[in-house]
C-alpha positions in Angstrom: 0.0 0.0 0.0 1.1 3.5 -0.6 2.7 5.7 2.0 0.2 8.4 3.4 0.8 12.2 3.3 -1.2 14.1 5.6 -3.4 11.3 5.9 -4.3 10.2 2.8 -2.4 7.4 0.9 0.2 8.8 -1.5 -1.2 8.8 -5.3 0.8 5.7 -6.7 3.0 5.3 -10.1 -0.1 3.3 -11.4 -2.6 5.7 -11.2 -2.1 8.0 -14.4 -5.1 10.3 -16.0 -3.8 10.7 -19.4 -4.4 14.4 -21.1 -6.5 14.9 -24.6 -5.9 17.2 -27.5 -8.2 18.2 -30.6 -11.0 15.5 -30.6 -11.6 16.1 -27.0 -11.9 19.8 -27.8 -14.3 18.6 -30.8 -16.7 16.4 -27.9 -16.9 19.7 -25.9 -18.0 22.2 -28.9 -20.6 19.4 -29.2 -21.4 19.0 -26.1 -22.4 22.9 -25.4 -23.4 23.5 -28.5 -26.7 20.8 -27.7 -26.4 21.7 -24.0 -25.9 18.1 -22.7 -24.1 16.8 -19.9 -21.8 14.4 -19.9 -20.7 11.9 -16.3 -17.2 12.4 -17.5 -16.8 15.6 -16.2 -19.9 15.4 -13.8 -18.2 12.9 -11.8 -14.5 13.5 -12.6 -13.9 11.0 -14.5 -10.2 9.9 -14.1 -10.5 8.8 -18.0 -12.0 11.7 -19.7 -8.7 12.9 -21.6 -8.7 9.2 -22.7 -12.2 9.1 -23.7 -12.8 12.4 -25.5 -9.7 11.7 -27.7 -11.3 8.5 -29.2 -14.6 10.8 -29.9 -16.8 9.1 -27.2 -18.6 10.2 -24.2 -21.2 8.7 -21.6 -24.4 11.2 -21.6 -25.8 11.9 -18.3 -29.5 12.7 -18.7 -32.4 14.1 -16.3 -30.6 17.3 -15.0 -26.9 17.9 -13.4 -27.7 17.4 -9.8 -28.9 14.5 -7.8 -31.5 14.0 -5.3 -29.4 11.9 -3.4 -26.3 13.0 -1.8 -24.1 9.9 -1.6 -20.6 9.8 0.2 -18.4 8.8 -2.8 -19.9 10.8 -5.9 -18.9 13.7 -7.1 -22.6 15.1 -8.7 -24.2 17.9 -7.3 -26.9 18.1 -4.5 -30.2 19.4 -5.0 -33.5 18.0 -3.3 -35.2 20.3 -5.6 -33.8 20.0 -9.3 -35.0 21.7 -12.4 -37.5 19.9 -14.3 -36.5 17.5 -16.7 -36.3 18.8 -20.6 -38.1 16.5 -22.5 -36.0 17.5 -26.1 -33.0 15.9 -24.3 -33.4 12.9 -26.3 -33.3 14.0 -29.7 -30.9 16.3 -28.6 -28.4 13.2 -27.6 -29.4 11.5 -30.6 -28.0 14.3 -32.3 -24.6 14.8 -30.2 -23.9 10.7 -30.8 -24.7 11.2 -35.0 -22.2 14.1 -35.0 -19.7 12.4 -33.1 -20.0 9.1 -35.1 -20.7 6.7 -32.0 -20.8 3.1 -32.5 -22.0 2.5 -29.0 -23.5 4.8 -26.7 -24.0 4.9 -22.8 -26.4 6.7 -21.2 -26.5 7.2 -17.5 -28.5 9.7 -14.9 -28.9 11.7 -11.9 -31.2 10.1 -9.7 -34.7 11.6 -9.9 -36.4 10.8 -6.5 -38.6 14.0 -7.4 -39.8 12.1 -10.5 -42.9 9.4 -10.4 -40.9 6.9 -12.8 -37.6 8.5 -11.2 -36.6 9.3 -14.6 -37.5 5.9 -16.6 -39.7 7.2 -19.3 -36.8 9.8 -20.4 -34.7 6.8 -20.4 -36.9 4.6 -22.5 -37.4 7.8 -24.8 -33.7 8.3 -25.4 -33.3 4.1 -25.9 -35.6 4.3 -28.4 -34.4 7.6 -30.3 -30.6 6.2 -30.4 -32.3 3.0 -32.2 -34.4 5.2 -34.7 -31.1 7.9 -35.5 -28.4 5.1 -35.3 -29.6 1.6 -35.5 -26.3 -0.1 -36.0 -25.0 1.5 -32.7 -25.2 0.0 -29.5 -27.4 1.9 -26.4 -26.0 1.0 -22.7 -27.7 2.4 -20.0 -27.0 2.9 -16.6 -29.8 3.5 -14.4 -30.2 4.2 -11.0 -32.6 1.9 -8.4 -35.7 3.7 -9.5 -36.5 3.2 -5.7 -36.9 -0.2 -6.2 -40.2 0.3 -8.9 -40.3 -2.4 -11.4 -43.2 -0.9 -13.6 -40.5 1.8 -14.1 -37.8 -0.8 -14.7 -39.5 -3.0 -17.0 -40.3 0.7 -18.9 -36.4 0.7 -19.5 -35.9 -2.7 -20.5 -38.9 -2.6 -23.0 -37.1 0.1 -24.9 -34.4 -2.7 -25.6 -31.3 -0.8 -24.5 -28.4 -3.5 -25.5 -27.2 -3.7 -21.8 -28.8 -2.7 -18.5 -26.1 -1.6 -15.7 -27.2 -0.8 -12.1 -24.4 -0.6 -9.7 -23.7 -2.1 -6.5 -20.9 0.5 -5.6 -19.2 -1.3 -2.2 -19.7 -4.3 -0.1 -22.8 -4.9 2.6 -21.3 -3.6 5.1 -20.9 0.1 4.1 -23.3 0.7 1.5 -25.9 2.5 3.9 -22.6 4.5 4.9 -21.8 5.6 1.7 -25.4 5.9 -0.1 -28.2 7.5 0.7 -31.4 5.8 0.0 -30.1 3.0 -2.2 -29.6 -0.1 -0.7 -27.4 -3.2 -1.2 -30.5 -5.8 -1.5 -32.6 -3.1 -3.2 -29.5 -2.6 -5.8 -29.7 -7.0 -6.0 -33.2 -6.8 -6.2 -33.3 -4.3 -9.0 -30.4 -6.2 -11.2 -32.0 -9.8 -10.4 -35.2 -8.5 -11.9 -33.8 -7.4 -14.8 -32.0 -10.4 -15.8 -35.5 -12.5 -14.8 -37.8 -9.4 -17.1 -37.7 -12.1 -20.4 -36.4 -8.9 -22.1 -33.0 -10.7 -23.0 -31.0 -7.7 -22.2 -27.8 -8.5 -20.4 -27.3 -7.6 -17.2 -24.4 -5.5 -16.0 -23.2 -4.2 -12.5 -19.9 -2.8 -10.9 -18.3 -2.0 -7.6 -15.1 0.2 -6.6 -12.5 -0.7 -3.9 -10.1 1.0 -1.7 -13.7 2.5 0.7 -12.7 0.2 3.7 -13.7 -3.9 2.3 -12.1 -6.9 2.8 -10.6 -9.5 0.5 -13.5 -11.6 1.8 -16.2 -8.7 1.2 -15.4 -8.2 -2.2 -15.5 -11.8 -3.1 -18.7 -12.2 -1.3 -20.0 -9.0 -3.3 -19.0 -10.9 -6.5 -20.8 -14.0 -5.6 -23.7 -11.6 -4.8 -24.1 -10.1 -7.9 -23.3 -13.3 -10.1 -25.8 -15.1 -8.3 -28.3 -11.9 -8.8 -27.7 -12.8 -12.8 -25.1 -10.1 -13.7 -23.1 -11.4 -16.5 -20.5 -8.6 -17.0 -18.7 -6.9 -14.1 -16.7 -3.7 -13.7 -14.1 -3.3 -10.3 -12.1 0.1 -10.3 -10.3 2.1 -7.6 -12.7 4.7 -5.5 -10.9 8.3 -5.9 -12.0 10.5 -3.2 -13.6 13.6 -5.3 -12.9 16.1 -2.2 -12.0 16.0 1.6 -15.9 16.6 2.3 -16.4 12.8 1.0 -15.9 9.3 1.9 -12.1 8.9 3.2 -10.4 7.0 1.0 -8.7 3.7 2.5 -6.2 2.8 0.4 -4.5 2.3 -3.4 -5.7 -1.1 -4.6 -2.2 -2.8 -6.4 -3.1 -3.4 -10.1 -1.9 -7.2 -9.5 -4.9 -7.3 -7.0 -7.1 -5.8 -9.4 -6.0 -8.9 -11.7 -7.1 -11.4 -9.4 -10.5 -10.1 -8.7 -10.8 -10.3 -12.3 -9.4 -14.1 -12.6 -12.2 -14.7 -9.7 -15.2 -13.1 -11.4 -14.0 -15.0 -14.3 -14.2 -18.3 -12.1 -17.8 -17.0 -11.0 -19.1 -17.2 -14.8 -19.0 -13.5 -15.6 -18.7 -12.9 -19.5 -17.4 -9.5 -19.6 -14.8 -8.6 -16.4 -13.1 -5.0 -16.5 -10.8 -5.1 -13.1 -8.0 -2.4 -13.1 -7.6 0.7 -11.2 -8.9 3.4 -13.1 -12.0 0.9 -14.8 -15.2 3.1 -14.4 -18.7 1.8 -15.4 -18.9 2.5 -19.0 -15.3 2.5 -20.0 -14.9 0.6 -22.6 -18.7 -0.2 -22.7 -18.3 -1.2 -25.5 -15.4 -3.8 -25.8 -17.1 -5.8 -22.9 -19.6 -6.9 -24.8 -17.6 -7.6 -28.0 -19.2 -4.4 -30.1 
């Protein structure tokens, strides 16, 4: 483990956020010019330089704050957020045809304000995507949608080529580090999808270095694979400010490998484990598009 200055662990050799040039610059003129959002700068994204370079971006619908106020996440606060603006989806369809995507993610505040929590805007940008690029492929990331499976099924029915929902951490801290969402809920929510007869893989990911054991993780793993969750993202937690969850420690890269060789084990199809993995990096490649 890396040495700590004042308190915090010491950023190791391995962790490296690499620095874009012209396309990047292209993705932001795009960006404003629509007026979208995008999680990459949202949530500080340790892989936006990377990203924006190869002309992609992960959209981040339904407003830029959060009704939740979670320990580890860099969004913005706001009980009371703007209404929604219900162009957004042809707007997005319109950012990812200028930018030539061949597979989109598209992920969200959570809505806690909103009676679907968000899902018909979801379902609506799904099926936009299809109609403006058909050959690309449409992940979304959704969050719990408090547990409401009329507004999950919504989602699924647009036929997004994979659902994610994230677990985030272990058990044991979860109702320490998020606010509202649950562990179960979060197992409940990605077991239903893989049992809605929708066919739409199921995808889920969790970050280490909050405080979890060897043991936790594995467990977490098991939890998730059991939950039907074929492919599986683990990256290193990055402390956005002071104000938020401490962070515990650097996770070595060779550890990061063996998590992967285990979720292998477990049955998972698609396994990103490496430090700076996030949920929809390489979206994509996981599931061979």
């Amino acid at each position: 483990m890396a040495e700590p200055v004042n308190n915090k662990p010491r950023l190791p050799d391995w962790i490296r956020v690499r620095v874009g040039g012209g396309s990047r610059e292209f993705v932001r003129e795009t960006l404003s010019d629509l007026r979208l959002n995008t999680v990459c700068s949202g949530a500080l994204c340790p892989n936006l330089g990377e990203c924006f370079c190869s002309g992609t971006a992960t959209f981040l619908i339904l407003g830029r704050s959060c009704t939740r106020n979670c320990k580890f996440c860099a969004i913005a606060y706001d009980p009371h957020p703007a209404p929604p603006e219900m162009d957004e989806p042809q707007r997005l369809a319109e950012a990812a045809v200028r930018l030539k995507l061949k597979y989109v993610v598209i992920t969200s505040v959570t809505r806690d304000d909103l009676a679907d929590g968000g899902a018909a805007l979801f379902a609506e940008t799904i099926r936009e995507l299809h109609r403006r690029l058909p050959e690309a492929g449409v992940e979304v990331l959704t969050p719990d949608f408090n547990g409401d499976d009329a507004a999950l099924r919504l989602v699924l029915a647009a036929k997004p080529t994979v659902f994610n929902h994230n677990v985030e951490t272990v058990e044991r801290l979860s109702s320490s580090i998020r606010t509202r969402a649950t562990y179960r809920k979060s197992l409940d929510v990605l077991k239903r999808a893989a049992d809605s007869g929708f066919g739409v893989p199921v995808k889920s990911g969790i970050m280490l270095g909050l405080g979890e054991t060897d043991d936790e993780i594995r467990q977490t793993l098991r939890d998730m694979r059991s939950s039907g969750v074929s492919i599986v993202t683990i990256g290193q937690y990055l402390q956005p400010s002071a104000e938020h969850w401490p962070l515990a420690r650097y996770v070595h890269p060779d550890e990061f490998a063996a998590y992967g060789e285990f979720a292998r084990s477990l049955g998972f199809t698609g396994v990103a484990s490496a430090p700076l993995v996030r949920s929809s990096y390489r979206a994509g490649e996981l599931i061979g598009r």
